[in-house]
MARVO-635112 format. One record per residue (C-alpha): residue in one letter; x, y, z. Coordinates in Angstrom, 3 decimals. Example, Ala and Ser with C-alpha at 12.3 -4.5 7.8 and 13.67 -1.06 7.14 Angstrom:
<torkes>
<torke vexti="a" east="12.300" north="-4.500" up="7.800"/>
<torke vexti="s" east="13.670" north="-1.060" up="7.140"/>
</torkes>
This chain:
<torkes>
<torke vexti="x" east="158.673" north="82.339" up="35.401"/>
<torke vexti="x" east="160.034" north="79.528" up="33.584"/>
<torke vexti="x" east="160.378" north="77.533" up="36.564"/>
<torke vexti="x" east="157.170" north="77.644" up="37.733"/>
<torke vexti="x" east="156.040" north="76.946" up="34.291"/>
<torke vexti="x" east="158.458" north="73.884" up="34.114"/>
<torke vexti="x" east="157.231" north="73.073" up="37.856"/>
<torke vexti="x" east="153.485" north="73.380" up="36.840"/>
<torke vexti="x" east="153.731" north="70.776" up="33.424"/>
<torke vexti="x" east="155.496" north="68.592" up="35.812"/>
<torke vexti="x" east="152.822" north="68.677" up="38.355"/>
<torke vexti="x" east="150.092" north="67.893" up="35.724"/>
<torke vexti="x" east="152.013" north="64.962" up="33.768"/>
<torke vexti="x" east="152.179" north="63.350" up="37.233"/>
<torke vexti="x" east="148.713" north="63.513" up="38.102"/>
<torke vexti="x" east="147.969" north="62.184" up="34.270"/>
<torke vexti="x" east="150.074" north="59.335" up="35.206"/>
<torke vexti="x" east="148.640" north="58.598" up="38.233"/>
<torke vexti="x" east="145.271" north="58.317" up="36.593"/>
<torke vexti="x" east="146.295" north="56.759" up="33.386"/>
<torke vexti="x" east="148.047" north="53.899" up="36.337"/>
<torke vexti="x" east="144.733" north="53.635" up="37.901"/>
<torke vexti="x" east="142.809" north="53.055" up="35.463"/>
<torke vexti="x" east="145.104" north="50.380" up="33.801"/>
<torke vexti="x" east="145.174" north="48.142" up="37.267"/>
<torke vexti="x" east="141.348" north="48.458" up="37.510"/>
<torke vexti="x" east="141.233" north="46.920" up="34.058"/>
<torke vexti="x" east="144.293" north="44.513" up="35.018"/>
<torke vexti="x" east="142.312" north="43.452" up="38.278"/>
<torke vexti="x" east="139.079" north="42.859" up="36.566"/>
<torke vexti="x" east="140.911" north="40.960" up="33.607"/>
<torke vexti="x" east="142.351" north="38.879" up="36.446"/>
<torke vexti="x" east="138.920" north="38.023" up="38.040"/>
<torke vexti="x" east="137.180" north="37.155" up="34.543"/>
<torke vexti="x" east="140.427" north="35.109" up="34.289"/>
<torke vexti="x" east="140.285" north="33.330" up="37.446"/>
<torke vexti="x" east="136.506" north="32.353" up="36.914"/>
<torke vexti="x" east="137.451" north="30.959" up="33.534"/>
<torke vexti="x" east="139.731" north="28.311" up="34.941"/>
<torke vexti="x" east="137.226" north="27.290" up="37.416"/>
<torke vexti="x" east="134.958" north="27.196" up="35.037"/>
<torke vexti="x" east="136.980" north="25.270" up="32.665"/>
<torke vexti="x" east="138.529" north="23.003" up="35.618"/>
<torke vexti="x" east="134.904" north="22.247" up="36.843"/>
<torke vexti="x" east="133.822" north="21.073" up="32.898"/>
<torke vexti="x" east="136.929" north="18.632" up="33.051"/>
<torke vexti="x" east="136.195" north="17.738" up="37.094"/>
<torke vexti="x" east="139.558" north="18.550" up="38.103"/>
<torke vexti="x" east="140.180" north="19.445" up="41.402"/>
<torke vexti="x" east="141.998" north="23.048" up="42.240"/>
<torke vexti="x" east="142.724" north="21.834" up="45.946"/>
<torke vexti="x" east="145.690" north="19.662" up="44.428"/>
<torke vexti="x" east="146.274" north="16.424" up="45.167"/>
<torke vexti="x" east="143.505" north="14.471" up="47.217"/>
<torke vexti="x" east="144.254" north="13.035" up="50.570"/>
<torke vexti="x" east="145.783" north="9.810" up="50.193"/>
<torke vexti="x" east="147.018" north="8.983" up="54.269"/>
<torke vexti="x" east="144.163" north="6.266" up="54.625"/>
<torke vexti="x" east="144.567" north="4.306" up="51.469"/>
<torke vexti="x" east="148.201" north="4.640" up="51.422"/>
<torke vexti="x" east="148.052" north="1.066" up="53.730"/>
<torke vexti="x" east="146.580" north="-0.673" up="51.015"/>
<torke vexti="x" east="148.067" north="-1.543" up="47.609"/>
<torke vexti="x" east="147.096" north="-1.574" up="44.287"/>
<torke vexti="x" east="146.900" north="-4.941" up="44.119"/>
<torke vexti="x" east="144.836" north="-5.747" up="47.171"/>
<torke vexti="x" east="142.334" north="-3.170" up="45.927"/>
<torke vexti="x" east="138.622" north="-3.647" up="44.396"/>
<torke vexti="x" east="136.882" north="-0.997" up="42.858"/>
<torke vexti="x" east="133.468" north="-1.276" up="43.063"/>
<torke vexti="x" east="131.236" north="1.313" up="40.561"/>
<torke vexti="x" east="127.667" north="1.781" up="41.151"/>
<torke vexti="x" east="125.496" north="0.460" up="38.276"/>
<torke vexti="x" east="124.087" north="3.882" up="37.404"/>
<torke vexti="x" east="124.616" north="7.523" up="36.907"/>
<torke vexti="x" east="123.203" north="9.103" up="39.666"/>
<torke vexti="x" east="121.558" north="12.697" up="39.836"/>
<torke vexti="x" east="121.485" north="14.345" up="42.994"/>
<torke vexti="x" east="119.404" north="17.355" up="44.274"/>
<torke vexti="x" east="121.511" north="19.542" up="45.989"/>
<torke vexti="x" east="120.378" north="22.168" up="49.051"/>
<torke vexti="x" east="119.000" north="25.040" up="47.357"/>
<torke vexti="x" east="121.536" north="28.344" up="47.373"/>
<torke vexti="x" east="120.719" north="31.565" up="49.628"/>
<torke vexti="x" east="118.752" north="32.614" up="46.802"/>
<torke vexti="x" east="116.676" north="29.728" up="46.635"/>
<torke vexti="x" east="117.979" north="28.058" up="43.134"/>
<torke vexti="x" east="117.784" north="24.582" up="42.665"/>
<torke vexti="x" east="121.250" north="22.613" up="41.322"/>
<torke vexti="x" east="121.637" north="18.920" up="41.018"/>
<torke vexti="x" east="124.978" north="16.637" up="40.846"/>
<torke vexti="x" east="125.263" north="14.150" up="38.108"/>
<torke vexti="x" east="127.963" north="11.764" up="38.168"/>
<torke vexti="x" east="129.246" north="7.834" up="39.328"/>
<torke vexti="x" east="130.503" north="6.711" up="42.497"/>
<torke vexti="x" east="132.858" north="4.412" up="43.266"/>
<torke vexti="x" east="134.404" north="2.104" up="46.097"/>
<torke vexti="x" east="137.250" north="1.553" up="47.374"/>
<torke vexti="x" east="138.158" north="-2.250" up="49.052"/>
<torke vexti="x" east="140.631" north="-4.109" up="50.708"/>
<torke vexti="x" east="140.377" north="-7.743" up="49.184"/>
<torke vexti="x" east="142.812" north="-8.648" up="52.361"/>
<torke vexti="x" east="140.442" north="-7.916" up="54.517"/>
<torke vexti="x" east="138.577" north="-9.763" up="56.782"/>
<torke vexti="x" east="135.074" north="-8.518" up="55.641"/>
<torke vexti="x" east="135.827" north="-8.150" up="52.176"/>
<torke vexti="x" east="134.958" north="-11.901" up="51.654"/>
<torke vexti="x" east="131.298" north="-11.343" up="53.225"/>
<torke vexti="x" east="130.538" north="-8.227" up="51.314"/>
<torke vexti="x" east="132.171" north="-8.720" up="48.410"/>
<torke vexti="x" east="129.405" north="-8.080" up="46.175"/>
<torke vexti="x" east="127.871" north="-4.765" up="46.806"/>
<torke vexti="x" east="125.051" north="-5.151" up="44.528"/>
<torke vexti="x" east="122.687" north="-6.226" up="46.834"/>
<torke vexti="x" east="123.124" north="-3.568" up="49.171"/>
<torke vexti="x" east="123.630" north="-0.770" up="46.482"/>
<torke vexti="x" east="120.575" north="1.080" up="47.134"/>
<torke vexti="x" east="121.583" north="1.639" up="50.881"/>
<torke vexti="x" east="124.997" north="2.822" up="49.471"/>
<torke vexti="x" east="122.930" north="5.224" up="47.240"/>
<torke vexti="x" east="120.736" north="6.381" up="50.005"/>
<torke vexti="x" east="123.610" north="7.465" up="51.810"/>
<torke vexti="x" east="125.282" north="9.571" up="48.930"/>
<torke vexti="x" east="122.126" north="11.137" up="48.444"/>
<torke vexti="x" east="121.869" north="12.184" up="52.043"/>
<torke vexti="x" east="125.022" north="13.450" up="52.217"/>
<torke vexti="x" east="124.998" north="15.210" up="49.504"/>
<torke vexti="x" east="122.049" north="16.664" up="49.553"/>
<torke vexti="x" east="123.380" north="18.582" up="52.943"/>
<torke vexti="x" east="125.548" north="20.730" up="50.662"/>
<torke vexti="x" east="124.364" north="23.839" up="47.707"/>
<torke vexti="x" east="126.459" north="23.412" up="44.845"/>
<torke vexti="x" east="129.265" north="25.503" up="45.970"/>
<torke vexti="x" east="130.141" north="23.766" up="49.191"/>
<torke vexti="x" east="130.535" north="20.265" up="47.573"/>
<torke vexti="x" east="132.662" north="22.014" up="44.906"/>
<torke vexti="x" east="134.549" north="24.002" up="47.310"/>
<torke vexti="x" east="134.437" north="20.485" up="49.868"/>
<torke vexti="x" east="134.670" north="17.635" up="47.749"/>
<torke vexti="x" east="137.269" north="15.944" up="50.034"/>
<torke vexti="x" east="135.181" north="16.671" up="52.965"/>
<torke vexti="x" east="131.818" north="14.833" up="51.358"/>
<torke vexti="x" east="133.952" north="12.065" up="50.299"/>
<torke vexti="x" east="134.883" north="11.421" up="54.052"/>
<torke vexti="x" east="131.732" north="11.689" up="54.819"/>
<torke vexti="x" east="130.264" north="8.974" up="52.905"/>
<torke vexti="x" east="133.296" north="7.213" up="53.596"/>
<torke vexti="x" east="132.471" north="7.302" up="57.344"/>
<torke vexti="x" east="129.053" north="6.314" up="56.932"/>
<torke vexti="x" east="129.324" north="3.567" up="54.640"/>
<torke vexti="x" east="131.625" north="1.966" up="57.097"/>
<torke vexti="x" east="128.686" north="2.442" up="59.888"/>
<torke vexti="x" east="126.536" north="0.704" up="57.772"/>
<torke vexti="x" east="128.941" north="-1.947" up="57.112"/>
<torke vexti="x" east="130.573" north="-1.948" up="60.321"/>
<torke vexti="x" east="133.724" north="-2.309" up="59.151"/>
<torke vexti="x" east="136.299" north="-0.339" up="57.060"/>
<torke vexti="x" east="136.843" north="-2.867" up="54.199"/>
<torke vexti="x" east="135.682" north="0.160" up="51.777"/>
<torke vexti="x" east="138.269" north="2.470" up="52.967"/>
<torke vexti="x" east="138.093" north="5.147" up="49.839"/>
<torke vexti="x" east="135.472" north="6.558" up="47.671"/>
<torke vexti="x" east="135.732" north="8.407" up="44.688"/>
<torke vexti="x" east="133.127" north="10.542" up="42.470"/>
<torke vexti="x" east="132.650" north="12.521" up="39.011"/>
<torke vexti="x" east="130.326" north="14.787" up="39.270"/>
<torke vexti="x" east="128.836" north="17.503" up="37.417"/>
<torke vexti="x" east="127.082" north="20.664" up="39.003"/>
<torke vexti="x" east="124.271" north="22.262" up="37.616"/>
</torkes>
């Protein structure tokens, strides 16, 4: 009788345990999550970028000291493609350029000032393609983007990077 006994308070501190274990990695797992959104959170506040490093294999040709940068003159604020749900969000931020002062080109269109507002077009129409979480999730992707159609406008590839800060609301 004092086997079974033994064998029966056994049986029922396992099953305790068991339960006790699930319900500590249900709280672990959700404690993760709410962890997790935090640092995107935090890491979209500071605009860094959780991909890693960006992709450097075009501009790696050109050095430091051949480069321009070129900033747009203002802030720019963006209306994004509305979510699944229908909810507006904007980007706020600067752009800038990227140029190759060795370049051929770079002496004719030196001074993008003139021909900022076709620049801006362009990063509007881009960007506007995307809802809030696809230019978070594809920021490299835009980038090329613009890239590749700045360089139609310009026919040329003297602006071989560009670079933004934005904000998503």
């Amino acid at each position: 009788m004092k086997k079974n006994l033994l064998s029966i308070i056994i049986l029922a501190l396992l099953v305790v345990n068991i339960v006790l274990s699930a319900i500590m990695m249900i709280n672990v797992t959700s404690a993760s999550k709410k962890t997790a959104q935090l640092v995107a959170d935090i890491s979209t506040v500071l605009q860094l970028e959780i991909d890693g490093l960006p992709d450097t294999s075009t501009a790696a040709s050109v050095s430091q000291a051949d480069t321009a940068v070129y900033d747009l003159a203002t802030e720019l604020t963006i209306p994004l493609k509305n979510d699944a749900d229908g909810t507006a969000h904007y980007a706020v931020g600067t752009v800038s350029l990227s140029m190759d002062m060795t370049h051929e080109d770079y002496a004719t269109y030196s001074d993008l000032s003139t021909r900022e507002g076709l620049i801006k077009d362009i990063i509007f129409d881009v960007l506007g393609n995307y809802t809030m979480e696809e230019a978070k999730a594809n920021a490299s992707t835009v980038k090329a983007e613009i890239l590749q159609r700045i360089q139609e406008l310009f026919g040329s590839t003297f602006i071989y990077g560009v670079s933004f800060n934005f904000l998503y609301s």
